[in-house]
N, C-alpha and C positions, 0 to 999 in steps of 0.2 A: 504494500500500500504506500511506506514510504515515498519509493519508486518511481510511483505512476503519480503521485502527487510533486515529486519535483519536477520531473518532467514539464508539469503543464506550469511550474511555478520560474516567474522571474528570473535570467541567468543571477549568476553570485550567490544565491541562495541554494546551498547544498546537504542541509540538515532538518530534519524533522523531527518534531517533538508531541508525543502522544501524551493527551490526559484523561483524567477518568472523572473529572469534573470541572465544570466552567470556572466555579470560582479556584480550584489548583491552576488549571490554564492562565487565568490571568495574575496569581502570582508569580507563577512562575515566567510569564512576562515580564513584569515588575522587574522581578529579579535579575531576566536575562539582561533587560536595557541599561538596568544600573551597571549591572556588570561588566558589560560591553562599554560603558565611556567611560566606566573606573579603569579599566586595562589599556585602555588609549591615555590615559595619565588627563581625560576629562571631567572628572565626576559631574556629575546632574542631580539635582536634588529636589526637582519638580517633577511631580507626573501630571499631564494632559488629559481629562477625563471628560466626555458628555455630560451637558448639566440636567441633573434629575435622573441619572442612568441609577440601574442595578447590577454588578459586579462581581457580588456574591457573601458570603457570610465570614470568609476569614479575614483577620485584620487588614492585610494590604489591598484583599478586595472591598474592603467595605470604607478605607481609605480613599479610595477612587469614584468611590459609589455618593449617591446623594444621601444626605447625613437627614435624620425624621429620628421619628418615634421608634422606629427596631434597631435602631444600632447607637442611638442617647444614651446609652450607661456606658458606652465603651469611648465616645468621643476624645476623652481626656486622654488615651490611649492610642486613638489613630493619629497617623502625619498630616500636616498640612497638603 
């Protein structure tokens, strides 16, 4: 599946990455991108999110996510 999905994907892009949930997927986005400008010696310490999105229930998802009433007790805890 890898495969057949690089294939059809962007040159330069040679890696795929399987999840077993949305909100792990976009951690581990998170994580990749930070990653990837911390090893360029650029760190980045903003994430880009749609306003009023849903992202998922772990901290760096629900960091990205639009902040209400189901993730209020955890605020003091999430990033800007």
């Amino acid at each position: 599946l890898a495969r057949k999905l690089l294939a059809q994907a962007p040159k330069g892009l040679g890696h795929a990455f399987f999840s077993d949930s949305g909100s792990t997927a976009v951690e581990v986005a998170i994580k990749m991108a930070v990653g990837c400008w911390h090893n360029r010696g650029r760190p980045r310490h903003r994430i880009i999110a749609m306003e009023h999105a849903y992202h998922g229930d772990m901290f760096g998802a629900m960091a990205v996510g639009h902040r209400g009433i189901f993730n209020a007790a955890y605020d003091p805890m999430l990033f800007d």
